[in-house]
C-alpha positions in Angstrom: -24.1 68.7 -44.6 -23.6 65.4 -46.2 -26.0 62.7 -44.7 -23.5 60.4 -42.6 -21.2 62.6 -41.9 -21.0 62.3 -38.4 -20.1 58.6 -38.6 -17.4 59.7 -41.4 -15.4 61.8 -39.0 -16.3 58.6 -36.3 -14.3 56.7 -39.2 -11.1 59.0 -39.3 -10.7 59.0 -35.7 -10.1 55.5 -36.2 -8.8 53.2 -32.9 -7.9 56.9 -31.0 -9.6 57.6 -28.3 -11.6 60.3 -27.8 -9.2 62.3 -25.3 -6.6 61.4 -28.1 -8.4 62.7 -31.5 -9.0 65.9 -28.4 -5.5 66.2 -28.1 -4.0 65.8 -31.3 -6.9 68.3 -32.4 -7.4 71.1 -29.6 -10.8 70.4 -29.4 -13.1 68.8 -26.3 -13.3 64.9 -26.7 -17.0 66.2 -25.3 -17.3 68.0 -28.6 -15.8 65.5 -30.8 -18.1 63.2 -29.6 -20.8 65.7 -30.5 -19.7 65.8 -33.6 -19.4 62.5 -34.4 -23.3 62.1 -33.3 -24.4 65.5 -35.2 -25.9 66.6 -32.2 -25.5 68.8 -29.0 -26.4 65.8 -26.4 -26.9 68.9 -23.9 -29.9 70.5 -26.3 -30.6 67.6 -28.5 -30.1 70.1 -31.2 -28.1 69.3 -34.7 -24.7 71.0 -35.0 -22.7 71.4 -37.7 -18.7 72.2 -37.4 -17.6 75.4 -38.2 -14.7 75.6 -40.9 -11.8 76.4 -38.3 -13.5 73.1 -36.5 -12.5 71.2 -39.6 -9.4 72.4 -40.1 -8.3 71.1 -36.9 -9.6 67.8 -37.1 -8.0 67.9 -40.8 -5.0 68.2 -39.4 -5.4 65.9 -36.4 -6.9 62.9 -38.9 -4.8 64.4 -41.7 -7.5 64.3 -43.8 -7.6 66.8 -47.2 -9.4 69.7 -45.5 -11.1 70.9 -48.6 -12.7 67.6 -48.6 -14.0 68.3 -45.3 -15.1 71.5 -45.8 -17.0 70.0 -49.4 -18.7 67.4 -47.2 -20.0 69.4 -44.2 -21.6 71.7 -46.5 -19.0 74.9 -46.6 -18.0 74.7 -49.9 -18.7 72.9 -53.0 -16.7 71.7 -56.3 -17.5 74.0 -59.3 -18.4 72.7 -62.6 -18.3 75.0 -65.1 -21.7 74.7 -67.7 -20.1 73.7 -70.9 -18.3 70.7 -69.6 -19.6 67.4 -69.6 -21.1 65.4 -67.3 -21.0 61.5 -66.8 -24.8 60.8 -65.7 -24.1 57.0 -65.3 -21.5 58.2 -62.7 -24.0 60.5 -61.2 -26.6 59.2 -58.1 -28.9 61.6 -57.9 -28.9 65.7 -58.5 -30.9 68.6 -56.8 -32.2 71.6 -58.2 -31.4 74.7 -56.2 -32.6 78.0 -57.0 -29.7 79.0 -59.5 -27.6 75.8 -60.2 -28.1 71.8 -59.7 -26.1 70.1 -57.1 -24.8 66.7 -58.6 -24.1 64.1 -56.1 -21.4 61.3 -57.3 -20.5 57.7 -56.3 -18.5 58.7 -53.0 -19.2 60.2 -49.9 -19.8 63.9 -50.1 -18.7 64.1 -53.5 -20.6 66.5 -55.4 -20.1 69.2 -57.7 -22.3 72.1 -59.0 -23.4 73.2 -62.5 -24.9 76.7 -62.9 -27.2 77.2 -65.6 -29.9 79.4 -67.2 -33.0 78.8 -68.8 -32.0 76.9 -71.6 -29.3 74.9 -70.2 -32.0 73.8 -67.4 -34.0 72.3 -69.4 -31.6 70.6 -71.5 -30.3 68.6 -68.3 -34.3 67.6 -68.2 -33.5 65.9 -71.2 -30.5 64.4 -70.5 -32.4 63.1 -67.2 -34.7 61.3 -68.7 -32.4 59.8 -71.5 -30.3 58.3 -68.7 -33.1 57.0 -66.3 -33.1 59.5 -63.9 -36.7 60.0 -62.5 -38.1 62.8 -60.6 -38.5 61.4 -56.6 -39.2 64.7 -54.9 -39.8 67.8 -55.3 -36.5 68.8 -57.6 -34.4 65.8 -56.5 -33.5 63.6 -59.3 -32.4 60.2 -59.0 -30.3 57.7 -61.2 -32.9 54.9 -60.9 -29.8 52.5 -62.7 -27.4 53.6 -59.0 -30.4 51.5 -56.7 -29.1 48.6 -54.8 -31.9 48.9 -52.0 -34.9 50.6 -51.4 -36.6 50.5 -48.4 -39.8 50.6 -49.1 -41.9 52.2 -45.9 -39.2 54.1 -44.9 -39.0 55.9 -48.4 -34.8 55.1 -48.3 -33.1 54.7 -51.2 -29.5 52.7 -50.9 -26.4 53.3 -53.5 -23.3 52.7 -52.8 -22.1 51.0 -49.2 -22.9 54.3 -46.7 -24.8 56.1 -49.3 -28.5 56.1 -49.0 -31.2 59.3 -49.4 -34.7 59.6 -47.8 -37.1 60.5 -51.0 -40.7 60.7 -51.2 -42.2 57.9 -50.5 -45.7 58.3 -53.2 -43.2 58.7 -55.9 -40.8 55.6 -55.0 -43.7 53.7 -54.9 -44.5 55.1 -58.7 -41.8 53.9 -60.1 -41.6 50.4 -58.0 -41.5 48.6 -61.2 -39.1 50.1 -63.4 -36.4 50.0 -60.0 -37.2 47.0 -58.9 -36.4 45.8 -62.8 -32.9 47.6 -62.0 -32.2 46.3 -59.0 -32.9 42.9 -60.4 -30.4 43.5 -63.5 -27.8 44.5 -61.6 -27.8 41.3 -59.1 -28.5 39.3 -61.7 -32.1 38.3 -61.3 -35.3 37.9 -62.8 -38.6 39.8 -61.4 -41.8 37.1 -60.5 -45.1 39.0 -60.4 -47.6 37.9 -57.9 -51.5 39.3 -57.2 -52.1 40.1 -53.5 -55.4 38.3 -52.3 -56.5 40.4 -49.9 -55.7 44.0 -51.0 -55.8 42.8 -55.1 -52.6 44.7 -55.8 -50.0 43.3 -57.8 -46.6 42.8 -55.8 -43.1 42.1 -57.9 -41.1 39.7 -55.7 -37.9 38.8 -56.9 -36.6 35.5 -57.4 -32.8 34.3 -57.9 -32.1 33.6 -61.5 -28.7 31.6 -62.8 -28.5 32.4 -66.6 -27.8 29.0 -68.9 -24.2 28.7 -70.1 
């Protein structure tokens, strides 16, 4: 289920109540609420809605219920393995067992690409041509995408609402080269400082105005 998705069907319900969105939808506002939290308050337990779940609230938010079905986890967009893909539109992309998952610049969408052998290791190439670097186990990410990082918490940041929780020794391997991006894209320059105490260099960035 996508990361967030709670507070997206939070979002469709809009200014409705919650005995409102449960009228229009046949569902518990008790359960609405539950979904919109991604938990069972009564176990503390994550829940994920069901498909005929969705199609209710897709007709009660009337809201594409494909879409929801994509972002929750139920079904996912097809690519097929000879067409093209756009890496600069791409965030990040996990390697599953027989396919990758690509993940796109909008909330829960995503396609998949099955491939063999061959075709595998071609994407490794591509990855690396278009600055994707390896932040987990078999999660690539579009280091050019970063608009934040939180550093500690091992959080990457995209667009507004999108952010993904990576490994944190590997974020930290790459500080440089996303800090560099981060500083392109807001249209600043990296300053390099030595930390006293601990003797390990810190990149602070400063505001930069470019000369007419």
């Amino acid at each position: 289920m996508m990361k967030g998705f709670g507070s997206f069907l939070e979002q469709l319900r809009g200014s409705r109540s919650l005995r409102e969105a449960a009228k229009l939808s046949g569902l518990s506002h008790a359960y609405i609420r539950d979904l919109e939290l991604e938990k069972n308050r009564s176990t503390n337990e994550r829940i994920i809605p069901s498909p005929d779940t969705l199609k209710k609230l897709s007709a009660a938010y009337n809201y594409p219920y494909k879409d929801l079905m994509t972002m929750a986890g139920h079904l996912y967009q097809e690519q097929d393995t000879e067409q093209q893909v756009d890496f600069t539109e791409v965030l990040y992309a996990k390697i599953m067992t027989d396919h990758v998952q690509f993940h796109l610049g909008s909330p829960g969408q995503q396609f998949n690409m099955h491939c063999d052998l061959p075709r595998f290791h071609e994407l490794l190439k591509e990855f690396e041509a278009h600055s994707f670097k390896r932040l987990d186990t078999e999660l690539f990410v579009n280091i050019g995408r970063i608009r934040a990082v939180d550093w500690k918490a091992g959080t990457v940041h995209f667009e507004p609402n999108i952010s993904l929780r990576v490994s944190p020794l590997r974020l930290n391997k790459h500080q440089s080269l996303i800090l560099r991006s981060i500083a392109e894209h807001n249209g600043t320059t990296l300053e390099y400082n030595v930390d006293k105490k601990n003797g390990l260099k810190s990149a602070i960035q400063s505001i930069f105005t470019p000369s007419d």
